[in-house]
C-alpha positions in Angstrom: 20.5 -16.9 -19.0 19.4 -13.9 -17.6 17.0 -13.3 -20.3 15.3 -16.3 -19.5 14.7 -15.2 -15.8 12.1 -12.3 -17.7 10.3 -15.1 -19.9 6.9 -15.0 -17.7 7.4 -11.2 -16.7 7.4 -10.3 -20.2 4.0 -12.0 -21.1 1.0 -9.5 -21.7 -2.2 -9.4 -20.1 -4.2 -10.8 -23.5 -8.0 -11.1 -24.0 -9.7 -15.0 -24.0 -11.7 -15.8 -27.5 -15.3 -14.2 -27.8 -16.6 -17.3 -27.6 -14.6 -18.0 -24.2 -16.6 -15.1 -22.9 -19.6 -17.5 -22.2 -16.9 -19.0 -19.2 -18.3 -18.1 -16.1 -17.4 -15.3 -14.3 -13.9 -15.2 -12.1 -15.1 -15.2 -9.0 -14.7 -11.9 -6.4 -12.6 -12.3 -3.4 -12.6 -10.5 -0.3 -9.2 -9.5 -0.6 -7.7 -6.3 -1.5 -5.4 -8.0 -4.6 -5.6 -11.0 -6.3 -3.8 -12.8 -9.7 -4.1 -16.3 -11.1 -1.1 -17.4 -12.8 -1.2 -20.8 -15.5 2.4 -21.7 -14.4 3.3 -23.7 -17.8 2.6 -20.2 -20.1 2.2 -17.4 -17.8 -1.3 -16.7 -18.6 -3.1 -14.6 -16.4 -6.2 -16.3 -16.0 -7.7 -14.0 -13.1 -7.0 -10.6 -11.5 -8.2 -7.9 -9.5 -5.7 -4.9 -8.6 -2.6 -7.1 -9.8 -0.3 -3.5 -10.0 -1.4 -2.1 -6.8 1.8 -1.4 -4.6 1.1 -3.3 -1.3 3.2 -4.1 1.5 4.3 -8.1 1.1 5.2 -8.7 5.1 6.4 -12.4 5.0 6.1 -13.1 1.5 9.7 -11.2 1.1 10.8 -14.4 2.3 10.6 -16.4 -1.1 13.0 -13.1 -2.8 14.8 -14.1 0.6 14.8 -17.6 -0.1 15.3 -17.4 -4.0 18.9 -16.1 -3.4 19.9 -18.5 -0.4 19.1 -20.8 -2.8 20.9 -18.9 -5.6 24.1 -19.2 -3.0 23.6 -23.0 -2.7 24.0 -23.4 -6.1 26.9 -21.2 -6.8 28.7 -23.2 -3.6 28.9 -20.2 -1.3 27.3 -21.5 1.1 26.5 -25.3 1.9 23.3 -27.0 3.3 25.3 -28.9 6.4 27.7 -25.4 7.4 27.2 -24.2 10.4 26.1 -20.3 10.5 26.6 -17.8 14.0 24.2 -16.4 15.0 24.3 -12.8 15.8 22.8 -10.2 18.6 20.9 -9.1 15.7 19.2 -12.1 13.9 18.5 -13.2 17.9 16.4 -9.8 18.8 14.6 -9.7 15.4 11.2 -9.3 16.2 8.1 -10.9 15.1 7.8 -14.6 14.1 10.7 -16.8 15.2 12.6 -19.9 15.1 14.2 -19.2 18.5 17.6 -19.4 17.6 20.5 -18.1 20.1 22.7 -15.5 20.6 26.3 -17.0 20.4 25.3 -20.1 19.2 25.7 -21.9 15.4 22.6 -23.0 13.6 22.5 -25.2 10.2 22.0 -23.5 6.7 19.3 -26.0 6.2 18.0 -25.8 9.6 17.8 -22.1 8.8 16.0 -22.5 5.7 13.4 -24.8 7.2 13.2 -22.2 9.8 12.8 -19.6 7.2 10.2 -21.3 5.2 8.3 -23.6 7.7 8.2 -21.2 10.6 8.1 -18.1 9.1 11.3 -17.0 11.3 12.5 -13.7 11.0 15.8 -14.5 13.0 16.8 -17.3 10.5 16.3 -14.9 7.8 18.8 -12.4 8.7 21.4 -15.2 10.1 20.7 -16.6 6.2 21.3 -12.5 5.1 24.6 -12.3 7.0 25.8 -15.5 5.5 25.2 -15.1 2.4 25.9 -11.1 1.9 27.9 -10.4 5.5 24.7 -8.3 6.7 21.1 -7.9 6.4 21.6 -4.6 4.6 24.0 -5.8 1.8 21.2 -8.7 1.2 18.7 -6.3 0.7 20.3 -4.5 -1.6 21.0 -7.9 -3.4 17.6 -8.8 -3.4 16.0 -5.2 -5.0 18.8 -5.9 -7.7 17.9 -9.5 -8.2 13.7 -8.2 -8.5 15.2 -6.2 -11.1 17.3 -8.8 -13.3 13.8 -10.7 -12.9 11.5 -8.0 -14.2 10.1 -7.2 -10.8 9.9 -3.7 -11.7 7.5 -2.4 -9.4 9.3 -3.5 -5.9 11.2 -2.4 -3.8 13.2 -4.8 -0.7 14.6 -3.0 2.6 15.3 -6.1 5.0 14.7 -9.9 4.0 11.9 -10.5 6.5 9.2 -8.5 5.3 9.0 -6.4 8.5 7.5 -2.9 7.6 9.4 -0.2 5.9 7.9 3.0 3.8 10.5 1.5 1.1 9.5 -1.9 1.0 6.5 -2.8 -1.5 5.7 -5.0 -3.7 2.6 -6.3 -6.2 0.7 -9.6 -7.3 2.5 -9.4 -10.8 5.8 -8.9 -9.0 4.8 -11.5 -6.9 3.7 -13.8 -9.2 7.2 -13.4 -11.5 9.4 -14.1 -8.3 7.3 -17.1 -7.2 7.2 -18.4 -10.4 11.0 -18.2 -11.0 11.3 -19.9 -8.0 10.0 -23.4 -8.7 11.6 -22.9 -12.3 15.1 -22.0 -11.3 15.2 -24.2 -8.1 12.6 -27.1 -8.3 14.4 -30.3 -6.1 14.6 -27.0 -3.1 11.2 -26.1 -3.4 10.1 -29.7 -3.8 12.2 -30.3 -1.2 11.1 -27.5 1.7 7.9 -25.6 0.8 5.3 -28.5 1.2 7.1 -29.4 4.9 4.1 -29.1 7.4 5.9 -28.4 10.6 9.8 -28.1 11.5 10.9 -28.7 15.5 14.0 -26.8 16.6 14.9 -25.9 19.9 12.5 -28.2 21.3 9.4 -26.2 20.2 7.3 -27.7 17.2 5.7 -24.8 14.8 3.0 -26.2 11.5 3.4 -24.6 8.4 1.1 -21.3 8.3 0.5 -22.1 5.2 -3.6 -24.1 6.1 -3.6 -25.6 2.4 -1.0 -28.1 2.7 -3.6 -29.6 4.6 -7.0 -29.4 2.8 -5.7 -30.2 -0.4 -3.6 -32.5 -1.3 -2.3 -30.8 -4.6 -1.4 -27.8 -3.0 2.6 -27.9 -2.2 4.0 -24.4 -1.2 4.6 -21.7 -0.9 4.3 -18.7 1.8 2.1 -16.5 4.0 2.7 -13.2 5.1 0.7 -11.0 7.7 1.1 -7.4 9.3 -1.7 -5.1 10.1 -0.8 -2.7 7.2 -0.7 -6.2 5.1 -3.5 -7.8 6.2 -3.1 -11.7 5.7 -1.8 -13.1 2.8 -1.1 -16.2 0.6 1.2 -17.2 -2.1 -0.2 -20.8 -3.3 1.3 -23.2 -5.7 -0.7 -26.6 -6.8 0.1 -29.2 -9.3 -2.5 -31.1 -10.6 -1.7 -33.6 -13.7 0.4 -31.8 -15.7 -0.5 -28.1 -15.0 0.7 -25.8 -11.8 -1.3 -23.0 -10.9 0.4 -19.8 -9.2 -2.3 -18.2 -6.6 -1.5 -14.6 -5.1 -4.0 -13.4 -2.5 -3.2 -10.4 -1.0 -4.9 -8.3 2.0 -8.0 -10.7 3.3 -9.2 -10.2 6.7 -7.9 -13.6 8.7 -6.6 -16.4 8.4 -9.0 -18.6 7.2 -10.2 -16.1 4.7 -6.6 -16.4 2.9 -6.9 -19.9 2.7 -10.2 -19.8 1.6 -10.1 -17.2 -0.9 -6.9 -18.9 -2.5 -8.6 -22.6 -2.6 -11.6 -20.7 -4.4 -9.4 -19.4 -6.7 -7.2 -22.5 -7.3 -10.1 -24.1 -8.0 -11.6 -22.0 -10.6 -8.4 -22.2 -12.4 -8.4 -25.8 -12.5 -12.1 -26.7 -13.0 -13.0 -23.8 -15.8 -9.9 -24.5 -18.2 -8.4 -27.5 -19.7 -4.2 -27.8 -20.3 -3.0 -28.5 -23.5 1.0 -29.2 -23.7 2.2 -27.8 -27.1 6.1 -28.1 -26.6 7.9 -29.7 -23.8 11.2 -28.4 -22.2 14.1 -27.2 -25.0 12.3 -29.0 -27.8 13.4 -27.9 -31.2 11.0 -25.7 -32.6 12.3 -24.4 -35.6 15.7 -23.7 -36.4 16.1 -19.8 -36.9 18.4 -18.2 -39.9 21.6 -16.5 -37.7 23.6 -13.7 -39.2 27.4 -13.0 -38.3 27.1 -16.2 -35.7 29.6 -19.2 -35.7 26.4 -21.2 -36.9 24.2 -21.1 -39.4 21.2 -21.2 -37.2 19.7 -21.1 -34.1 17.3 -23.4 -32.2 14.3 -22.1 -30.9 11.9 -23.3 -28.2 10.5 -22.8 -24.7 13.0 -22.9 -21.5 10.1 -25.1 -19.8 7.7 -27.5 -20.7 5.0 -24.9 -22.7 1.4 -25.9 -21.0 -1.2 -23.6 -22.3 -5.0 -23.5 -20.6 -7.3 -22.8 -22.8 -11.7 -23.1 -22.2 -13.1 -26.3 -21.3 -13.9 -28.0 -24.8 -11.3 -25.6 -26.9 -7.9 -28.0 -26.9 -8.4 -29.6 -30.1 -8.8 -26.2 -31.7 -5.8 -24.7 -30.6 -3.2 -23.5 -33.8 0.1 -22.0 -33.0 2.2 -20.3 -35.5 6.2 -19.4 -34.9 7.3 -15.9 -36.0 10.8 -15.4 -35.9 13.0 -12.2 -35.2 14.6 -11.1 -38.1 17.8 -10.1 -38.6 18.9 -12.2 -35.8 22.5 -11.4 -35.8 24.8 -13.4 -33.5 26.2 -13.8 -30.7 22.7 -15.2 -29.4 22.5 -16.0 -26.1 21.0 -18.6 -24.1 17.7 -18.1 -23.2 17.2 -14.7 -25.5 14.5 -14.2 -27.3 14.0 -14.9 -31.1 10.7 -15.4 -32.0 6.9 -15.2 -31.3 4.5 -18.5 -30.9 1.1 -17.1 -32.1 -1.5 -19.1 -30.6 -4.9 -19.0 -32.0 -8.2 -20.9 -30.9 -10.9 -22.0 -34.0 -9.4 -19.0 -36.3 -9.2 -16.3 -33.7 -6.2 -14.9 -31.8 -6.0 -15.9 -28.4 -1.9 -14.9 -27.5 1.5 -14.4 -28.3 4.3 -16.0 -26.5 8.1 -15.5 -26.2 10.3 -18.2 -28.2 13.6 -18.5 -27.1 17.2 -19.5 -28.1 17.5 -23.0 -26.7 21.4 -22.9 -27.6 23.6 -20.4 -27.4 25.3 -18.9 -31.2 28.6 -17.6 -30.9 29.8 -14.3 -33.2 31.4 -15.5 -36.1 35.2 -14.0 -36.6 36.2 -11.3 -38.6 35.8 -12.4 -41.9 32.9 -14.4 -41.0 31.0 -11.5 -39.8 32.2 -9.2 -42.6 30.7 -12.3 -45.5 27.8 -12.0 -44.0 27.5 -7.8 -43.6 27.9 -8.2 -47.3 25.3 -10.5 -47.9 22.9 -8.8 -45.5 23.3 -6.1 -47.5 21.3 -7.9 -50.8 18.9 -9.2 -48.2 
């Protein structure tokens, strides 16, 4: 499985078909980073400054959320448990939920809290009960951005407060917000398109101004600090497709949320989706060496959406190459092949193919039939 966490992270940046190149022109943002992510492939459809380390101020809460959820899941935690609140998670500073010292809060109270209100308290009562303090979850969450392919950040608390050592960038970004709706849609469907959360008697709306103005838009987080600036993470579904929008260091708040529409919009207007392969569809079975099968099956871990240039769908080709010698044990989610994709007879980008069922190694004599036959092969 923990290949398949790196399936978008490994995509490259590849360049659209000369003809594409009569699309019009991404448009600029005032904003010091940007990156437009087709959800279904991983194509990077717009960018400007996508590597640039930045500070991520409240968008550290989805790496934040991404592992309470990972707790969920495992059972270490539960949505109805009640969680203490410490000293600490009461005096965090910055935006809040207004829990209390001494007093026991919901985990899903605490998530909505987390998510909704942007709270910095509920995320280090989350921190303590899932990792027994905020500085164990940190250290959880840089080596979860690892396991992802979030090689270029670095987490110190699970707030997003500032720190010299915590940093982050669109791509990384991108990668963990993408992983999140994969790995844990019914909680994201579930939380990130709530528009307001009322604890302790005081109502707070969702900073997040899109869940308002359009109605596709369903998550996910904004962050803000001076260093920062204001930022968005945006996520919309339209028909089929889902469009990941990172907008990083705008000027205000209404800049955020208009710079992201703009760019949401682009995405969705300029490019058409084409489905190829749905979600662990067979699409070719792959010759295994040394495994307790014969073969392998290949596909994509997710329903395989590719956007392509208004007008270009029916001209799309794709072409599997496989890895060979693939020599068992395979494992879930691992790589074995390569979907060429091609537009009217030019390349247009090469995609990951992965094992859609895990190949156990063969035994000993198995394994040593097969060395000998490898050997005329």
């Amino acid at each position: 499985m923990r290949k398949l966490h790196t399936f978008f992270a490994a995509l490259l940046c590849l360049p659209l078909l000369a003809a594409a190149q009569q699309m019009p022109t991404p448009p600029a943002l005032a904003a010091k980073s940007w990156l437009l992510i087709e959800s279904g492939s991983g194509q990077e459809l717009a960018a400007q400054a996508p590597d640039e380390r930045l500070e991520p101020a409240s968008l550290t809460k989805l790496m934040t959320a991404y592992l309470t959820f990972a707790a969920l899941k495992q059972g270490t935690i539960k949505l109805d448990q009640m969680i203490p609140v410490s000293e600490k998670a009461w005096k965090t500073q910055g935006s809040r939920m207004f829990i209390q010292v001494g007093t026991q809060v919901k985990v899903e109270d605490l998530i909505k809290g987390m998510i909704v209100q942007s709270g910095n308290d509920a995320c280090v009562a989350l921190s303590e009960a899932v990792a027994g303090s905020e500085e164990n979850f940190a250290q959880m969450m840089s080596r979860e951005a690892q396991r992802l392919g979030m090689k270029a950040s670095s987490f110190r608390n699970s707030t997003g407060l500032p720190d010299p050592q915590h940093y982050t960038t669109a791509r990384d970004l991108a990668t963990l917000a993408g992983a999140l709706v994969r790995d844990f849609p019914e909680d994201y469907a579930k939380f990130y398109s709530l528009k307001e959360f009322r604890y302790n008697n005081i109502t707070q709306p969702n900073r997040n101004r899109l869940l308002w103005l359009d109605p596709t838009v369903d998550g996910m987080k904004t962050g803000h600090t001076d260093a920062a600036g204001y930022c968005l993470i945006s996520s919309a579904k339209r028909g089929p497709r889902r469009l990941l929008s990172i907008v990083l260091g705008t000027a205000s708040d209404g800049a955020r949320t208009q710079e992201s529409l703009k760019l949401l919009n682009y995405g969705f207007q300029f490019y058409d989706a084409v489905q190829l392969y749905t979600k662990n569809q067979t699409i070719s079975s792959i010759k295994v060496w040394k495994g307790q099968e014969s073969i392998a099956k290949a596909g994509f871990a997710s329903d395989f959406i590719l956007a392509v240039p208004k007008g270009y769908g029916p001209k799309v080709k794709a072409e599997l190459v496989s890895q060979q010698p693939l020599v068992a044990p395979v494992a879930l989610g691992q790589v074995v092949g390569t979907m060429k994709v091609s537009i009217d007879g030019k390349p247009y980008g090469d995609y990951p193919v992965v094992a859609i069922e895990a190949v156990p190694a063969a035994g000993f004599f198995g394994r040593m039939i097969d060395t000998i036959r490898m050997w005329f092969n």
